[in-house]
C-alpha beads as a LAMMPS data file, in Angstrom:
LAMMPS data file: protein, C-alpha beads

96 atoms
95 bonds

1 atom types
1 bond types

-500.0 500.0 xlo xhi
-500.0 500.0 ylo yhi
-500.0 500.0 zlo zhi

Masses

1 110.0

Atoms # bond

1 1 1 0.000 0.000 0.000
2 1 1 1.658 2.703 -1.275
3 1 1 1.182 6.638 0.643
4 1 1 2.442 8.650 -2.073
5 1 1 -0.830 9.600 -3.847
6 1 1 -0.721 12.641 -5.957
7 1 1 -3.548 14.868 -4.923
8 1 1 -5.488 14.158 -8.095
9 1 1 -5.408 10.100 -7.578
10 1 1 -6.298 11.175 -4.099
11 1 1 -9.535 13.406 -5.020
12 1 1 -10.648 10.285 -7.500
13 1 1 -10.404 7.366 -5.484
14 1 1 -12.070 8.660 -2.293
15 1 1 -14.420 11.713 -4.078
16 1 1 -17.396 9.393 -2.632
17 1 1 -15.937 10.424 1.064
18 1 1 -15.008 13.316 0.781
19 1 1 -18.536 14.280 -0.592
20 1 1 -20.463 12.470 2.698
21 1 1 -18.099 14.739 4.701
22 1 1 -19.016 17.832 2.682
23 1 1 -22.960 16.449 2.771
24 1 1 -22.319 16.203 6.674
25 1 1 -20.760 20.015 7.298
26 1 1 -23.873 21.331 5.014
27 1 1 -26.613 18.850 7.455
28 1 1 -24.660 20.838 10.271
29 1 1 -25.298 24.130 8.941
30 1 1 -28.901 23.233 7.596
31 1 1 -29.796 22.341 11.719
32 1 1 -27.750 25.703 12.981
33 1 1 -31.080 27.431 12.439
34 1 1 -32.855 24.801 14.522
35 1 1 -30.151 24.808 17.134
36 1 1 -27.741 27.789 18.565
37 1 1 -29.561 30.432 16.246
38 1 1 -33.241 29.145 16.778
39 1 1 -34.027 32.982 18.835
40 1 1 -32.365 34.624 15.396
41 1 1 -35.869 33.218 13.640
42 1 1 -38.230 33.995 16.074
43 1 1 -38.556 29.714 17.030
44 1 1 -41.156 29.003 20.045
45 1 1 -39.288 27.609 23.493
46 1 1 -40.365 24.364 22.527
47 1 1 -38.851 24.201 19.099
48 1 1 -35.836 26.056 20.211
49 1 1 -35.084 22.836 22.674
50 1 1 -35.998 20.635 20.047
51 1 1 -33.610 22.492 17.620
52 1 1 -30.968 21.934 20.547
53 1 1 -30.527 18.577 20.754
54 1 1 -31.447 17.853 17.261
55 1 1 -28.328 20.573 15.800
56 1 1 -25.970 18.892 19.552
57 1 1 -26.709 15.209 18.866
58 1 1 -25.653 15.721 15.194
59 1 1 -22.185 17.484 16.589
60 1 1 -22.223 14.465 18.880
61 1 1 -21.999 12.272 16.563
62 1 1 -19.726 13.664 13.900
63 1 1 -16.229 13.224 16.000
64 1 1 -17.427 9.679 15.757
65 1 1 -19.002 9.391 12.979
66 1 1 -16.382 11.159 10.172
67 1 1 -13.407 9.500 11.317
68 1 1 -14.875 6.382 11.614
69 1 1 -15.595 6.484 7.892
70 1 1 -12.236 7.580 6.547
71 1 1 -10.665 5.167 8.603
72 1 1 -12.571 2.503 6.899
73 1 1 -12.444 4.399 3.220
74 1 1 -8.864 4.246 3.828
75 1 1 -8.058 0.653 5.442
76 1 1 -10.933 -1.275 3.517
77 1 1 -13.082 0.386 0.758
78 1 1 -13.796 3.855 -0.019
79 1 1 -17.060 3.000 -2.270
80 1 1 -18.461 0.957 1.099
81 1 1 -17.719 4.133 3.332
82 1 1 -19.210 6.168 0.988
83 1 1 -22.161 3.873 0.988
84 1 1 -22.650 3.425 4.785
85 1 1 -21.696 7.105 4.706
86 1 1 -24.937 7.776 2.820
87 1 1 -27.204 5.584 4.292
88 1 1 -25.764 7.934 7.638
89 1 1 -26.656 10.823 6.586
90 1 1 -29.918 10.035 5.176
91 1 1 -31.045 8.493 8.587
92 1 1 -29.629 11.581 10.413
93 1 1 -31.555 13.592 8.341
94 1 1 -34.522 12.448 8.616
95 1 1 -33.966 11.540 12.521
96 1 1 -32.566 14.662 13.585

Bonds

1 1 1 2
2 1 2 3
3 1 3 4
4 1 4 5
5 1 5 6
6 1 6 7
7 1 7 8
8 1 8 9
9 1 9 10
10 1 10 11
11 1 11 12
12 1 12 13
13 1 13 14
14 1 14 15
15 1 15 16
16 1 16 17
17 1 17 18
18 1 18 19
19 1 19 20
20 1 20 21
21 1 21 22
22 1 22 23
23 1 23 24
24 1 24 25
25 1 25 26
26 1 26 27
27 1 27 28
28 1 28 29
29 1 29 30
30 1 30 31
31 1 31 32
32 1 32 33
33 1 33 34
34 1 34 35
35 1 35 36
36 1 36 37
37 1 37 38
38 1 38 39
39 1 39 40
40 1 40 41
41 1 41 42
42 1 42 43
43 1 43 44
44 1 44 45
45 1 45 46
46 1 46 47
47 1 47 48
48 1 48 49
49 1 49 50
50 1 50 51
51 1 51 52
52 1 52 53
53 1 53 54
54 1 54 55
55 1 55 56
56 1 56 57
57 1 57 58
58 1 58 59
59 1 59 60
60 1 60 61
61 1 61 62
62 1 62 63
63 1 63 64
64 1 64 65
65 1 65 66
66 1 66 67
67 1 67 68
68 1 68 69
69 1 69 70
70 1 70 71
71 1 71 72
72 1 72 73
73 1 73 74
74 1 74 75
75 1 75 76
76 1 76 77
77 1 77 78
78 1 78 79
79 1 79 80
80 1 80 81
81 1 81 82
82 1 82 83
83 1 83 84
84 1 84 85
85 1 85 86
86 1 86 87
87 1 87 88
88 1 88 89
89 1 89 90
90 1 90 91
91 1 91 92
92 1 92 93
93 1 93 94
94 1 94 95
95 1 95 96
């Protein structure tokens, strides 16, 4: 296994990863609104602490959840953590 990719061979082999983590950073800022900026929009109390923990459990789970998947786009497959990456994201988002 050989470390010296050029950027380019990097960006093409694990694009599918690197576009779950960029799907994950714009789920973050899509639930900002919800969370720490929910008085900004004029949110009730009750959807401001629903906006909490749904914009906290999502930065919860990202130290977990985005290493987790390069570490197994990098040691095992990239197009099966981009996959399970997906699925992820999809369930976060519509669990939030």
């Amino acid at each position: 296994w050989e470390l010296s990719l050029k950027m380019s061979e990097f960006a093409d082999v694990y694009s599918g990863p690197l576009l779950v983590t960029a799907l994950f950073v714009l789920l973050v800022l899509n639930l900002m609104p919800l969370g720490p900026t929910a008085g900004m929009v004029g949110a009730s109390d009750a959807q401001k602490q629903w906006g909490n923990r749904a914009f906290l459990n999502t930065m919860e789970h990202g130290p977990y959840f985005i290493p987790a998947m390069w570490v197994y786009a990098l040691a095992l497959s990239p197009q099966a953590a981009t996959i399970l990456g997906s699925i992820w994201l999809v369930l976060r988002a519509c669990y939030p």
